[in-house]
Each structure stands twice: as C-alpha cells, then as structure tokens.
Backbone as a printed PyTorch tensor [residue, N CA C, xyz], in Angstrom:
tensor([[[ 81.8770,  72.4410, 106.9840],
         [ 81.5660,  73.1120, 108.2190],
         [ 82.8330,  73.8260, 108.7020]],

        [[ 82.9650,  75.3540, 108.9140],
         [ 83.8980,  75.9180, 109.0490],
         [ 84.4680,  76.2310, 111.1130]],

        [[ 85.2210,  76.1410, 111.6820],
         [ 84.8850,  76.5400, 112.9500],
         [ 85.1780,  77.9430, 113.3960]],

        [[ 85.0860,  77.9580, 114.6520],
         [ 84.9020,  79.2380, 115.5070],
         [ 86.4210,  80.1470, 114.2630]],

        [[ 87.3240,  79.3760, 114.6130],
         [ 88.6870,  79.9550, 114.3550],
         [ 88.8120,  80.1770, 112.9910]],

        [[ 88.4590,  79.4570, 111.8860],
         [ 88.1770,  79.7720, 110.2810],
         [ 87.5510,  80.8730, 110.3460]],

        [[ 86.2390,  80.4780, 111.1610],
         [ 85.7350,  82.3650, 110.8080],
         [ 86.3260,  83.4030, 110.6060]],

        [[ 86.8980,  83.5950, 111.7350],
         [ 87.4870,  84.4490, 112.2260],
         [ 88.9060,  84.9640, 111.0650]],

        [[ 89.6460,  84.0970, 111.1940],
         [ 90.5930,  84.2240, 109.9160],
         [ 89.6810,  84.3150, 109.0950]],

        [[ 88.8690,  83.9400, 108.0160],
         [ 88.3720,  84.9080, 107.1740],
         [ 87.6640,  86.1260, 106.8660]],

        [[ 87.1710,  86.4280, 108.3530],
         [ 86.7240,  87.8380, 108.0760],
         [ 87.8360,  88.4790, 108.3080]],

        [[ 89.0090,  88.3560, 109.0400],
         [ 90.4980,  89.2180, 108.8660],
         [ 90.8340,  89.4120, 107.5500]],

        [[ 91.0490,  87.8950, 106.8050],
         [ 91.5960,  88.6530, 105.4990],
         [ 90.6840,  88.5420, 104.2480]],

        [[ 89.4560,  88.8040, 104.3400],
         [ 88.9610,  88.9880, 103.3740],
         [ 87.6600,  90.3980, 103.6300]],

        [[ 88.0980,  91.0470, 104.5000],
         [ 87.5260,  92.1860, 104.8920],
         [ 87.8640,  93.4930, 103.7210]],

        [[ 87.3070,  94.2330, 103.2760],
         [ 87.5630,  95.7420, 101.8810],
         [ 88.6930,  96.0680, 102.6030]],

        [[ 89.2900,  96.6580, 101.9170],
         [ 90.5570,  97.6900, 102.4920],
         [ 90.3690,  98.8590, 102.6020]],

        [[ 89.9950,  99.6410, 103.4920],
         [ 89.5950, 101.3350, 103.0700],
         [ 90.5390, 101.9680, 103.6550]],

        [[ 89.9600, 103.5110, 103.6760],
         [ 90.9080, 104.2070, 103.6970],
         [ 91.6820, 104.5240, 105.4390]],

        [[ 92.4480, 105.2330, 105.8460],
         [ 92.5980, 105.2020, 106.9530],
         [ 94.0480, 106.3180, 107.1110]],

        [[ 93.7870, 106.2280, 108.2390],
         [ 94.8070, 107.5870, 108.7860],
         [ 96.4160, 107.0470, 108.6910]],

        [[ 96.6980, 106.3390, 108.8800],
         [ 98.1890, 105.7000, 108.5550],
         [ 98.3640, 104.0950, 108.1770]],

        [[ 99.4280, 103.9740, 107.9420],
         [ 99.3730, 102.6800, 107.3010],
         [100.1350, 101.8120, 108.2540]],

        [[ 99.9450, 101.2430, 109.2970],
         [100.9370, 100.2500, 110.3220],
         [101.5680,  98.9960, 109.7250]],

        [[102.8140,  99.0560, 110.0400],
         [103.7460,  97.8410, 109.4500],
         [103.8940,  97.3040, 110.4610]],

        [[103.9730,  96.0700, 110.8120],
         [104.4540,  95.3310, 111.7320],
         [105.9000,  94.6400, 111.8330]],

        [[106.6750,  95.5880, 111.6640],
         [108.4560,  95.1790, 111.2900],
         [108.3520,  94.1300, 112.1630]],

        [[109.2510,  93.0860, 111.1420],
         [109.8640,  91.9280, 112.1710],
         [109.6510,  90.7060, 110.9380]],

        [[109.1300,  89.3620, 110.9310],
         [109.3720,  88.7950, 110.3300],
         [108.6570,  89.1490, 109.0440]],

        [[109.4100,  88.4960, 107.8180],
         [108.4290,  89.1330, 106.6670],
         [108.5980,  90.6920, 106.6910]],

        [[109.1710,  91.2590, 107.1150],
         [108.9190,  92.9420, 107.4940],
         [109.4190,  93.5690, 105.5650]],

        [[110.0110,  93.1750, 105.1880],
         [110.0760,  93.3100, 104.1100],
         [108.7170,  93.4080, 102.7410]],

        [[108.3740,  91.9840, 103.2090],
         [106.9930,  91.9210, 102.4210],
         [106.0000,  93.0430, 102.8440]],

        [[105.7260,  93.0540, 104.1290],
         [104.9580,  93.8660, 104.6490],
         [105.1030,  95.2830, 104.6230]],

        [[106.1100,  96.0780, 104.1510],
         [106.5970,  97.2850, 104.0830],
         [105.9360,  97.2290, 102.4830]],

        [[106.6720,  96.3010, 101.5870],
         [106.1290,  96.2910, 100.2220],
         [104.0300,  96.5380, 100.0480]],

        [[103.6240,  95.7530, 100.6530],
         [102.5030,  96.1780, 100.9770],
         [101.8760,  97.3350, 101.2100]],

        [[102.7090,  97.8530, 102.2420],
         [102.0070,  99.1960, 102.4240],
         [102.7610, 100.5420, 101.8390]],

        [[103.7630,  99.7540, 101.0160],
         [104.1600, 101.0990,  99.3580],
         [102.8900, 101.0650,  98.7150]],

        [[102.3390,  99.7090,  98.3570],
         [101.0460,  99.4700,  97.3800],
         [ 99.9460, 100.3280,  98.3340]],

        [[ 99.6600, 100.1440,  99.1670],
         [ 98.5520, 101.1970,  99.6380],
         [ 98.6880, 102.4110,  99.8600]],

        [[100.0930, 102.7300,  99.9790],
         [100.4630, 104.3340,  99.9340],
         [ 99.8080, 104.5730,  98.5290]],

        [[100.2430, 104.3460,  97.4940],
         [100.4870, 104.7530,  96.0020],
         [ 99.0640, 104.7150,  95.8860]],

        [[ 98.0930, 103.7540,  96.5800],
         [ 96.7860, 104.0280,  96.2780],
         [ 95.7520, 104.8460,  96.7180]],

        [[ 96.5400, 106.0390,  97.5190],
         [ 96.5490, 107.0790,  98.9880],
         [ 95.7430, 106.3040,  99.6160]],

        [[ 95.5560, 105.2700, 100.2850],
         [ 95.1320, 104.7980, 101.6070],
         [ 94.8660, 105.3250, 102.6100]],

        [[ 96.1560, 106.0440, 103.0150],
         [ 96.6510, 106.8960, 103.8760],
         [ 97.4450, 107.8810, 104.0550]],

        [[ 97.8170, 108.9300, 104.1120],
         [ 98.9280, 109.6540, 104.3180],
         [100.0870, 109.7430, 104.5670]],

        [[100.5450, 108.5780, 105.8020],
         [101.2230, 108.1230, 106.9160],
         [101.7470, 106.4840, 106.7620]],

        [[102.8090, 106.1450, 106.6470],
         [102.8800, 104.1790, 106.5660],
         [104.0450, 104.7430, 108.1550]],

        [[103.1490, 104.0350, 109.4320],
         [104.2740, 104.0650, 110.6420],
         [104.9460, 102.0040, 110.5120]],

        [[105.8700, 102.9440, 111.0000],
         [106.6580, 101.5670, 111.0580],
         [107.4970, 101.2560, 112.3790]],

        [[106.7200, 100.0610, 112.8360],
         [106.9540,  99.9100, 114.2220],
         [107.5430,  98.6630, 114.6900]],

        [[108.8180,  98.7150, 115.4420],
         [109.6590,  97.2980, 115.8300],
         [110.8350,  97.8840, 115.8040]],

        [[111.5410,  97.6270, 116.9340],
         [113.0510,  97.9440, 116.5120],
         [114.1510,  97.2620, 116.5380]],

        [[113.9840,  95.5230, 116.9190],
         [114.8360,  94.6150, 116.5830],
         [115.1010,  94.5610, 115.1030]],

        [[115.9810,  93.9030, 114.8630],
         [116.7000,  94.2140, 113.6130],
         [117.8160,  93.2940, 114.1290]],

        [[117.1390,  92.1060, 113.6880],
         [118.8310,  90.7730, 113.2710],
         [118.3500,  90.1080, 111.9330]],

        [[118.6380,  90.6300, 111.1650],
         [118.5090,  90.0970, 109.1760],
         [119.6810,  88.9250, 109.4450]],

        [[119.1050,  88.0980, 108.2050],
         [117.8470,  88.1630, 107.5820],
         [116.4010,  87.8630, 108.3240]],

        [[116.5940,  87.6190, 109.3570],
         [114.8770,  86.9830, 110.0020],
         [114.1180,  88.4880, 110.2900]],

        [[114.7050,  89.3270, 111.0520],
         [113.5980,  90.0790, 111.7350],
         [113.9960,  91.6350, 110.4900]],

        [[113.6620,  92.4830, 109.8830],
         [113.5880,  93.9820, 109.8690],
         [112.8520,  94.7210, 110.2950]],

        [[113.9620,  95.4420, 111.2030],
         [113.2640,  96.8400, 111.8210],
         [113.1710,  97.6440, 111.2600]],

        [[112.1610,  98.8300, 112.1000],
         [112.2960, 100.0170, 110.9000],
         [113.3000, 100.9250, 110.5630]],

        [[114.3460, 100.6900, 111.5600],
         [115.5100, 101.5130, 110.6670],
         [115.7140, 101.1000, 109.3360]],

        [[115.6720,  99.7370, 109.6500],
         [116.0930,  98.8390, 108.2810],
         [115.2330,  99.5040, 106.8360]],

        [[113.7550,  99.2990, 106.9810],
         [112.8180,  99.2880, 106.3880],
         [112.5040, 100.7980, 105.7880]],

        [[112.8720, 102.0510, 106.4540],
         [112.4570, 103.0570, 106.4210],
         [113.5120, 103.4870, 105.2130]],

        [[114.7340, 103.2980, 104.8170],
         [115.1210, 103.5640, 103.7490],
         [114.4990, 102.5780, 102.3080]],

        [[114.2260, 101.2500, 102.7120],
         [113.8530, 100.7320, 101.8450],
         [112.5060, 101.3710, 101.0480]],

        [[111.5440, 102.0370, 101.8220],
         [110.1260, 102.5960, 101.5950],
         [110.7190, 103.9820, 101.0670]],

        [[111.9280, 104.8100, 101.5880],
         [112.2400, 106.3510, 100.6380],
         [112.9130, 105.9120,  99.2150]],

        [[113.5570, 104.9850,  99.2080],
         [113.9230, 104.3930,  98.0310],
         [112.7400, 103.6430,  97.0780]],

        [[111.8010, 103.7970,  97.6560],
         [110.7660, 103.8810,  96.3900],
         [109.4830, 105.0200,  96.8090]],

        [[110.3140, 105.9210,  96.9440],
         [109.2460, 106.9410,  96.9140],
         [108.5950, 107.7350,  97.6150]],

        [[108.5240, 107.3770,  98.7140],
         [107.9600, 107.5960, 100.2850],
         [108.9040, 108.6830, 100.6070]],

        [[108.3850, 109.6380, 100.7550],
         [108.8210, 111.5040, 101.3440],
         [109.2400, 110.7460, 102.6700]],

        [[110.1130, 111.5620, 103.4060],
         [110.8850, 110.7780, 104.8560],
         [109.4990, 111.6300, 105.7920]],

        [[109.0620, 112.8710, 105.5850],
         [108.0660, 113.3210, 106.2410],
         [106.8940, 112.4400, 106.2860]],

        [[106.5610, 111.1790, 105.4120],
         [105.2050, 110.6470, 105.4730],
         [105.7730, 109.4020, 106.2590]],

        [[106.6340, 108.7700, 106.4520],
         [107.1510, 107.7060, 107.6180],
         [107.1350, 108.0990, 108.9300]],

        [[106.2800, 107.3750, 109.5530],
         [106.9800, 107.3050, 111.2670],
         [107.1640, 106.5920, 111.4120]],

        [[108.8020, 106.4540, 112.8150],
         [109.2990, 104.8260, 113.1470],
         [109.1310, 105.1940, 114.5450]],

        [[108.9480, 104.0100, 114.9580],
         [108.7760, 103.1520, 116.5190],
         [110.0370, 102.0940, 116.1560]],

        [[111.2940, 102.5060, 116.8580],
         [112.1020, 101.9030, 117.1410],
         [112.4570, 100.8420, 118.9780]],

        [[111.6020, 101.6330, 119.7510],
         [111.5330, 100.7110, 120.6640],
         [110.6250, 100.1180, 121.2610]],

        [[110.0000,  99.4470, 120.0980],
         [109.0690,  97.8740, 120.1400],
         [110.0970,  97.0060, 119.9830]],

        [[109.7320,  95.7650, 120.7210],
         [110.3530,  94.7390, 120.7920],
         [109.1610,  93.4810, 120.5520]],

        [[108.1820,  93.6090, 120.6450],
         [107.3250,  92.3740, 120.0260],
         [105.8450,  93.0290, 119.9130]],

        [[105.1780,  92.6830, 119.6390],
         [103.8020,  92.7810, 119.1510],
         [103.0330,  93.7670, 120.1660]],

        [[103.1630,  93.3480, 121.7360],
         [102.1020,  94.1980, 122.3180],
         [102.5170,  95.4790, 122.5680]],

        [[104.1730,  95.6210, 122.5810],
         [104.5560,  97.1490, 122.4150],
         [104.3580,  97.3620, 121.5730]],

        [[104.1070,  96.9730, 120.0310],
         [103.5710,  97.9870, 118.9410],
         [102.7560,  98.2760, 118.8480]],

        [[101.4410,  97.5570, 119.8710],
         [100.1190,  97.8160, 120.1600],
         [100.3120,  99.0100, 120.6600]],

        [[100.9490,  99.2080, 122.0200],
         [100.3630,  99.7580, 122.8960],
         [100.9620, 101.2410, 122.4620]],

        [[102.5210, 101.1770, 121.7830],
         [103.4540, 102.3130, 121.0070],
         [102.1010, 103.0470, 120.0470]],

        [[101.3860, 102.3810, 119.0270],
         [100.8370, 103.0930, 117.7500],
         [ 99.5040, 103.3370, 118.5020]],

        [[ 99.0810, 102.4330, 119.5160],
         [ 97.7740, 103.5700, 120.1810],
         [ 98.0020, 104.6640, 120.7800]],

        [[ 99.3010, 104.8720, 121.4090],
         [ 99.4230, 106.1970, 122.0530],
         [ 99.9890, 107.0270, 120.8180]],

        [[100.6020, 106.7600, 120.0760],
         [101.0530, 107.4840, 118.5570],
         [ 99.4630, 107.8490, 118.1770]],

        [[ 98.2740, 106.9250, 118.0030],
         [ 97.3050, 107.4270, 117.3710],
         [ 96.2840, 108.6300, 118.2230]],

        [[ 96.4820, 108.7380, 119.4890],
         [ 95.8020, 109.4600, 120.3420],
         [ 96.4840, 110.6210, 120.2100]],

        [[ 97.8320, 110.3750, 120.0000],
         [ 98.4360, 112.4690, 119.8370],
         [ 98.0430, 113.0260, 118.6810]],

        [[ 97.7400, 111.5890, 117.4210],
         [ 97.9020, 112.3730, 116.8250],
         [ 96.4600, 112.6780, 115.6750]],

        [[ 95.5260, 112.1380, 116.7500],
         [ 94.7250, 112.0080, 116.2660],
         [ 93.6090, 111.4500, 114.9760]],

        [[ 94.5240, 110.2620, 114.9060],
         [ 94.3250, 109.2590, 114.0080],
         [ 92.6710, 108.3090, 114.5560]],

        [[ 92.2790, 107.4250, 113.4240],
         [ 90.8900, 107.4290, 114.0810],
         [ 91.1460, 106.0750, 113.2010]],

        [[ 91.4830, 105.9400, 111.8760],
         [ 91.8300, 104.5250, 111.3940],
         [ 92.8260, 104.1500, 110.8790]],

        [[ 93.1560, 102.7320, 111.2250],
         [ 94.4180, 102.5910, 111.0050],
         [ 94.2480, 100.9970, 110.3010]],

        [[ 95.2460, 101.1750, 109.2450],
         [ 95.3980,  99.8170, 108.2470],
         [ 96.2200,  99.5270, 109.1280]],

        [[ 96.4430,  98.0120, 109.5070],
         [ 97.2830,  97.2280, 109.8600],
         [ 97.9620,  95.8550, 109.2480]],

        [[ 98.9520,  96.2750, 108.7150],
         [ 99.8580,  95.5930, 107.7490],
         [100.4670,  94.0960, 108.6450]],

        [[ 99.9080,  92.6640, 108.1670],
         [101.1090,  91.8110, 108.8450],
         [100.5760,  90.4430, 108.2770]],

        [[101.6860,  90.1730, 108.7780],
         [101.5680,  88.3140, 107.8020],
         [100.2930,  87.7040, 107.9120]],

        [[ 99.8200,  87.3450, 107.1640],
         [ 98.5360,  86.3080, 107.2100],
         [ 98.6110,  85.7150, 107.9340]],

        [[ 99.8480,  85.0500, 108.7230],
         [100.0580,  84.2060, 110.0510],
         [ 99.9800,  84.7500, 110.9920]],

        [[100.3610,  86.0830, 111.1780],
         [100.4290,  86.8200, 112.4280],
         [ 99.0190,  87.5720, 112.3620]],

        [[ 98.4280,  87.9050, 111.5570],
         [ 97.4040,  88.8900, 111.8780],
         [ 96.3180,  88.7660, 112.9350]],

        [[ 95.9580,  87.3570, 112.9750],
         [ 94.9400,  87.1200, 114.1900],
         [ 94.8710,  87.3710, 115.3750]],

        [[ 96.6150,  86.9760, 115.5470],
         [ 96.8830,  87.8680, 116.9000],
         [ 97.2680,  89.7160, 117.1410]],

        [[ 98.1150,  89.8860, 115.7960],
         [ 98.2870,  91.1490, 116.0170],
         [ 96.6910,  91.6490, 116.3300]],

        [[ 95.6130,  91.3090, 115.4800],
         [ 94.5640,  92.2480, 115.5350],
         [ 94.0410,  92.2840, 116.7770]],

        [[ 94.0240,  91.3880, 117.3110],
         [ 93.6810,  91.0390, 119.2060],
         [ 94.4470,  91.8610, 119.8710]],

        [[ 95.5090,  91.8630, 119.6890],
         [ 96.4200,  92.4030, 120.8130],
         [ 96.2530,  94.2090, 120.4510]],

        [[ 96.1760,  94.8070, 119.3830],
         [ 95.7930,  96.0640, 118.9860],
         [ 94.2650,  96.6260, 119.4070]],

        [[ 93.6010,  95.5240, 119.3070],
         [ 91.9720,  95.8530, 119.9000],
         [ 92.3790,  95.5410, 121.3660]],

        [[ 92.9570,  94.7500, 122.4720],
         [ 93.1260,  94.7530, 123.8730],
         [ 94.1550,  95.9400, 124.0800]],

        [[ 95.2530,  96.2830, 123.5450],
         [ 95.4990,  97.7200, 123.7560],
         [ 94.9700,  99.0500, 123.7230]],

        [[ 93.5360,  99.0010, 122.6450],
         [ 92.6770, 100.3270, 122.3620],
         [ 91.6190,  99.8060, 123.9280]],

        [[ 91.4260,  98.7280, 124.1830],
         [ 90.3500,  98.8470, 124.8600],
         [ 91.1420,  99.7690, 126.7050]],

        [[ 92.5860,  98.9530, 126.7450],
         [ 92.9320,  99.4920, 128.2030],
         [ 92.9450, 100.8780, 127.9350]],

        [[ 93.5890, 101.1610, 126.6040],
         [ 93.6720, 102.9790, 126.6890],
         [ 92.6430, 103.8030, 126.8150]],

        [[ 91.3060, 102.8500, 126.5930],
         [ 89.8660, 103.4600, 126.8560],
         [ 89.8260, 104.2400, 125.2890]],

        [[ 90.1550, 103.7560, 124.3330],
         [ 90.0790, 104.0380, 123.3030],
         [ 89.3020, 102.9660, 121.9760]],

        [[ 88.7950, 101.9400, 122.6830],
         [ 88.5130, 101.1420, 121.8700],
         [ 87.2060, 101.7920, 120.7230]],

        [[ 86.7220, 102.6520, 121.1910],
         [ 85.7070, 103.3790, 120.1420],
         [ 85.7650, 104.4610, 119.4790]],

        [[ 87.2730, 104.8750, 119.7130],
         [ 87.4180, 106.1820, 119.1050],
         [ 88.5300, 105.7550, 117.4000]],

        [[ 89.3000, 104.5870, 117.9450],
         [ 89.9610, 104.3450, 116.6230],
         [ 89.4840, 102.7800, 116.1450]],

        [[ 90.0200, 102.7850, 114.5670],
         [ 89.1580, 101.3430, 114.1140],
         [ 90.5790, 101.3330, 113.3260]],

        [[ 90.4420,  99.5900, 113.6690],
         [ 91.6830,  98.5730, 113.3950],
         [ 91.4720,  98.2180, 112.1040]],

        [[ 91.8940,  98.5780, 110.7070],
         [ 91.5260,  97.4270, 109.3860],
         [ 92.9440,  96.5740, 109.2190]],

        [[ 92.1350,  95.4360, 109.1260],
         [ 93.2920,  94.1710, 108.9170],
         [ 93.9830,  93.8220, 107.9130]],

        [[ 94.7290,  93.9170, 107.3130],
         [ 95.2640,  94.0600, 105.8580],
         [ 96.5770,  93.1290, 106.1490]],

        [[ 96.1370,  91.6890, 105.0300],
         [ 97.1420,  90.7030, 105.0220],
         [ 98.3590,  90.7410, 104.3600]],

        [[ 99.5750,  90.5140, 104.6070],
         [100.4750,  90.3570, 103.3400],
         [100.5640,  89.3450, 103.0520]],

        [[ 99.6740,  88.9970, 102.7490],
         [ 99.3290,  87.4150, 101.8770],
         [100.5420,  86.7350, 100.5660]],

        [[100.9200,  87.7230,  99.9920],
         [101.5250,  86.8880,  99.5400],
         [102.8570,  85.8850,  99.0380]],

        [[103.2850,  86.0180, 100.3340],
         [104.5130,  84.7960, 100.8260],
         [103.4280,  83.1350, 101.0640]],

        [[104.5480,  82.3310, 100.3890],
         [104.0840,  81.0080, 100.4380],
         [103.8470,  80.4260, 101.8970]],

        [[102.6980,  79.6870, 102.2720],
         [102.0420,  79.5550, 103.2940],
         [103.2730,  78.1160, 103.9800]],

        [[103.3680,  77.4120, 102.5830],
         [104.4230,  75.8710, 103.3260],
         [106.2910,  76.3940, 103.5600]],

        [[105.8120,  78.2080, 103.0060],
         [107.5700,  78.1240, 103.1750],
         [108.0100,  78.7650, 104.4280]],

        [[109.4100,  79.2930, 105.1620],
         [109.6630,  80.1300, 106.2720],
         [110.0820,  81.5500, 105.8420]],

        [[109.6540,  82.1190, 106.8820],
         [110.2680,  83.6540, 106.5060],
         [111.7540,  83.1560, 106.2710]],

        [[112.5400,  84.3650, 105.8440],
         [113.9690,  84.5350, 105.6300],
         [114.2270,  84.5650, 107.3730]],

        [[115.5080,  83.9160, 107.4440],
         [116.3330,  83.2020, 108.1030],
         [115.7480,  82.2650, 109.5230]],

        [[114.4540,  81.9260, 108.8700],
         [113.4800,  80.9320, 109.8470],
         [113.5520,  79.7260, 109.1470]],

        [[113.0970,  78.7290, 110.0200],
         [113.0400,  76.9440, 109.6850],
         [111.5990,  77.0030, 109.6830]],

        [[110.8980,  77.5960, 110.5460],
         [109.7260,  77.1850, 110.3110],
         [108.5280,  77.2810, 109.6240]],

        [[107.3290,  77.0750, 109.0150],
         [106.8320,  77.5030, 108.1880],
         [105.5660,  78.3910, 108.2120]],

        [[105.5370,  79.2810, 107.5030],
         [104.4790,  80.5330, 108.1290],
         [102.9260,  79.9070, 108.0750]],

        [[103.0160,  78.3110, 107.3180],
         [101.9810,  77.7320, 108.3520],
         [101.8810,  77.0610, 109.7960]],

        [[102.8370,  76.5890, 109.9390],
         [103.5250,  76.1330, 111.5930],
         [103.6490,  77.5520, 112.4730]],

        [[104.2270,  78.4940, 111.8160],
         [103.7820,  80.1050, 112.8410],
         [102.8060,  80.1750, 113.0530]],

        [[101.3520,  79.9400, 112.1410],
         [100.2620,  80.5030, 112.4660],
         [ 99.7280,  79.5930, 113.5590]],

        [[ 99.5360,  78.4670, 113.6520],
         [ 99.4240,  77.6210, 114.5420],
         [ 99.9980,  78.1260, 115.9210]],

        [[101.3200,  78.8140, 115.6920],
         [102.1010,  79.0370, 117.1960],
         [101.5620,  80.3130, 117.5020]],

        [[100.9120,  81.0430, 116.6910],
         [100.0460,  82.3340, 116.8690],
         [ 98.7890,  82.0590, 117.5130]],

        [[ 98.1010,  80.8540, 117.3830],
         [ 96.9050,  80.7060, 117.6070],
         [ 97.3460,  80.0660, 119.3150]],

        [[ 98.6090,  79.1940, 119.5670],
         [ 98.8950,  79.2980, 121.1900],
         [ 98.9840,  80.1710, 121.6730]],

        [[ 99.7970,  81.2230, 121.6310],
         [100.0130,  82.4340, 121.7200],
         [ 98.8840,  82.7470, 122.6490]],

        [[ 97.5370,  83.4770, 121.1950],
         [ 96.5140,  83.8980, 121.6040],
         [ 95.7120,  83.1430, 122.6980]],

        [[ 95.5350,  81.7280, 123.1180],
         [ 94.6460,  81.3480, 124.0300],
         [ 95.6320,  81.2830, 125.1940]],

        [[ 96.8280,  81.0890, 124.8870],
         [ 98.2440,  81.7690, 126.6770],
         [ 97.7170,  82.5510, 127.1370]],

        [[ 97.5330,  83.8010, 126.0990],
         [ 97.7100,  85.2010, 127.1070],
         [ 96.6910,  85.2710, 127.8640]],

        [[ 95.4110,  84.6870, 127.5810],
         [ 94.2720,  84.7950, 128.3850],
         [ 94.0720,  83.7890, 129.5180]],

        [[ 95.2240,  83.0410, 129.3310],
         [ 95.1520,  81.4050, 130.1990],
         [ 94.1330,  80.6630, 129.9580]],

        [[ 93.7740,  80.8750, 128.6870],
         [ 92.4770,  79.6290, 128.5690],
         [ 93.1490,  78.6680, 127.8350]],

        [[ 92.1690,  77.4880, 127.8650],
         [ 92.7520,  76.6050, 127.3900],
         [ 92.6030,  76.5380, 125.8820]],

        [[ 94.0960,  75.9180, 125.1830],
         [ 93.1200,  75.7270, 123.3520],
         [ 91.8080,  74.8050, 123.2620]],

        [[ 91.3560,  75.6830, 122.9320],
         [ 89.6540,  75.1670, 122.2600],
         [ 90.1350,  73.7910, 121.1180]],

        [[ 89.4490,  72.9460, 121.2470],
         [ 88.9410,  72.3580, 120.2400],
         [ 89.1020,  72.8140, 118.6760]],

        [[ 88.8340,  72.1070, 117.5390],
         [ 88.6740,  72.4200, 116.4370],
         [ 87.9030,  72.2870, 115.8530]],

        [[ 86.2930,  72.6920, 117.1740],
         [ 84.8490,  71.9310, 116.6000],
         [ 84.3950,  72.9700, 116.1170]],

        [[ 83.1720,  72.5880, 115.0120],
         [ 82.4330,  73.1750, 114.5560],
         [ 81.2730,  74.4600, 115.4050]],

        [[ 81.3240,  75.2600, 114.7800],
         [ 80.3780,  76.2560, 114.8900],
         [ 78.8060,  75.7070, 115.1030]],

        [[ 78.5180,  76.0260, 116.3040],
         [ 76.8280,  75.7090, 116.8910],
         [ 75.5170,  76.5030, 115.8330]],

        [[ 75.1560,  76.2780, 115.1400],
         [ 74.3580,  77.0890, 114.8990],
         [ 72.7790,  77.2890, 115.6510]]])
C-alpha cells in the first residue's frame, strides 16, 4: 500500500521526458550532476536553451552558475544557448527568476532539472510561483530527476544524506503552508 506522498514522488520521477522550451538547472547542491543531466538532454535537442539558475557558489557543496556555465561550454554548449540567473539564492527565487525569464521570453515548457531529493519541492514551489504570476496555464513544469547520485550518500561537501535531505524537503514543503506533517498513512481508496 503506497501513500499520499509515494505517489506523488513517483509520478515526479517516473513521468516521459518531452520536449520543452529550455532546460532548468537547479544550481546548488549536486549542481554538477544536474548540469550533466541537462548536457544529456541538450544533445537529445530537448530544448534549445539549458538556463541555469542560483548564484551562491561555496564548492564543494553548492555550484552556481557561474561555476557551471563553463563546465556545460566545455562540453559543447554554444555560450548563446545558456542562460544564467545569478541572483537566486534558494529555490523560490529560481521559481519566481525562470517564471518571469519564461514570460519574456515566451517559453511555454520547461524541463526542470534537480535532485531526486529536491524535486518534490522544487516542483511545488515552481507550480506556486506560475500560479501567483497568473501563469499557471500558460507554461508546463516537466520534472526531470538527476537520479543518479547514491540515495545513502551526501552531496559533495555535505554530511548528510540525499536520503535524510529528502525527508528535510518533505518539512520544508508542509512549513511553508503551516500545515502540519501528515501522517505516513495509506491512501483511502
């Protein structure tokens, strides 16, 4: 019996990957892996565009996209097909940064690149940013995991483990709304 919250994580990462107007990185932890990711969906034209958004930058734990944006021309990536968002500082400014990036520029879908730990929330916080911009129906969010960093190990220069993050992702998400954490009961059918 799976609950409310399994669901949910599996339709994030086991959703098709299609195509879409740019490719969003979520610089910061893992930002490395996650840049690698969306070389692989460039090369598979995905998209046109891989933006890369965050602009802290203390390595080894966090890369920003200054960091990141040579790493992606050094394999290939024209400097014209990168955009950086250098002043994000955590998750809901990259929300709220790549929805107003997607409204100038008329983007309509967007892959969103980020740790299998983080994605549940990034994808929340990107759908509550399209909805204030009154945009929630004009652009569509695809969730695209970088799955594959070990789940019992820590990002680079973290202790903790990107299964213990996901857990602190899932507080996170029931904070911001002030509800309380739910249970870990089963789905009503």
């Amino acid at each position: 019996v799976m609950t409310d919250r399994e669901r949910f994580c599996a339709a994030l990462n086991w959703g098709p990957v299609l195509r879409g107007d740019a490719i969003v990185v979520l610089c910061g932890e893992d930002g490395d892996l996650r840049a690698g990711v969306a070389v692989e969906l460039f090369a598979q034209q995905a998209a046109p565009f891989i933006v890369l958004t965050g602009g802290l930058n203390d390595l080894p734990r966090r890369a920003g996209a200054r960091t990141l944006a040579p790493m992606l021309m050094a394999k290939g990536i024209a400097p014209d097909r990168i955009v950086q968002d250098h002043e994000a500082t955590n998750t809901r400014e990259q929300a709220v940064n790549v929805v107003k990036m997607a409204g100038e520029r008329g983007w309509r879908h967007l892959l969103l690149v980020a740790s299998a730990y983080h994605l549940p929330r990034a994808f929340l916080t990107f759908l509550k940013a399209l909805q204030e911009a009154g945009k929630d129906h004009a652009v569509r969010i695809i969730p695209v995991a970088a799955s594959q960093a070990p789940s019992f190990a820590p990002p680079d220069g973290m202790t903790t483990t990107r299964l213990d993050l996901m857990a602190e992702e899932f507080a996170k998400i029931y904070g911001l709304d002030g509800m309380e954490m739910p249970t870990n009961r089963p789905l009503r059918r």
